[in-house]
C-alpha positions as CSV (number, residue, x, y, z in Angstrom):
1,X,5.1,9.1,-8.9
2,X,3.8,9.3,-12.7
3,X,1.7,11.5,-13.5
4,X,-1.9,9.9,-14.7
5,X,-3.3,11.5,-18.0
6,X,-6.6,11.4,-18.4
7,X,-8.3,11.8,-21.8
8,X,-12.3,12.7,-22.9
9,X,-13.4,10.2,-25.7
10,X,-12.0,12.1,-28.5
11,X,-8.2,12.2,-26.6
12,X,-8.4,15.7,-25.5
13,X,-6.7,15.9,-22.1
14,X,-8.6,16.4,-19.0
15,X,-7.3,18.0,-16.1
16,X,-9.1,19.4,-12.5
17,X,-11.9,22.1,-12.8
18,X,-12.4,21.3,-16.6
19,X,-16.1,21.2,-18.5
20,X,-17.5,18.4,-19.9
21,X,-20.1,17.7,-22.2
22,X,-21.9,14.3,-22.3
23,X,-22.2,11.8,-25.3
24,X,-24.5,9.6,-24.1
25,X,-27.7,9.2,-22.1
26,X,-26.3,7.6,-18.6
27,X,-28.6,5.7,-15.8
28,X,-27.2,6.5,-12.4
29,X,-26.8,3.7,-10.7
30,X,-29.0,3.0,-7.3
31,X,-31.5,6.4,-8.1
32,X,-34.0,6.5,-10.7
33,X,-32.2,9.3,-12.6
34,X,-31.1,9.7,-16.0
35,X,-28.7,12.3,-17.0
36,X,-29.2,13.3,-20.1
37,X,-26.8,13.6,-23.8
38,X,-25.7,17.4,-24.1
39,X,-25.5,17.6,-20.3
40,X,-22.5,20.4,-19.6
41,X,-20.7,19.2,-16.6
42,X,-18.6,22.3,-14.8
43,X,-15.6,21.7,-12.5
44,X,-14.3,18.1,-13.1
45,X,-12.1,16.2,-10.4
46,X,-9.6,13.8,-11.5
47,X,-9.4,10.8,-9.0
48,X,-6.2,9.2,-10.1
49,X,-8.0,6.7,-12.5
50,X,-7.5,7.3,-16.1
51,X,-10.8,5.7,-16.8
52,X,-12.7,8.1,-14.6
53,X,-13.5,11.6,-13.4
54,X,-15.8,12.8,-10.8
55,X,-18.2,15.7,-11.0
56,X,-21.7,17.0,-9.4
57,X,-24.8,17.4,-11.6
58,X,-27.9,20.0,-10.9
59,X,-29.6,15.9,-10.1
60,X,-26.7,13.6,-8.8
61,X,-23.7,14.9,-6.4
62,X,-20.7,12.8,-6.6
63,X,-21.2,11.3,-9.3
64,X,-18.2,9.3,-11.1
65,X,-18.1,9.3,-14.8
66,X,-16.6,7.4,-16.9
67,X,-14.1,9.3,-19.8
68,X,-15.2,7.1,-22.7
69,X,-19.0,9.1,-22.4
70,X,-17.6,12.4,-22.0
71,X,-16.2,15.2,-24.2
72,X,-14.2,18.1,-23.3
73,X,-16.1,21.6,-23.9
């Protein structure tokens, strides 16, 4: 098995229980929420897709993220 690297949008690595900062204002999908730019995201899980991560918000648990919106703190 290889191991899956998973980068934040500047190429910094990720890896489990990491904090991430958002770029970008992000709808979630199927609520009415937004979560908003600057938004510090603690304790990152990697789910074996480089393209992803998934996390819990104060508004949204289990929410999946996509890497390009993210930076590592």
């Amino acid at each position: 098995m290889t191991d899956i690297v998973v980068r934040d949008s500047n190429g910094n690595q990720l890896s489990d229980g990491d904090s991430v900062t958002l770029i970008k204002d992000l709808k979630v999908k199927g609520t009415s929420e937004t979560v908003k730019r600057g938004t510090m995201v603690k304790n990152i899980r990697l789910n074996g897709n480089p393209g992803e991560i998934e996390a819990n918000t104060k508004q949204v648990k289990g929410l999946v993220l996509k890497t390009e919106f993210v930076k590592k703190a």
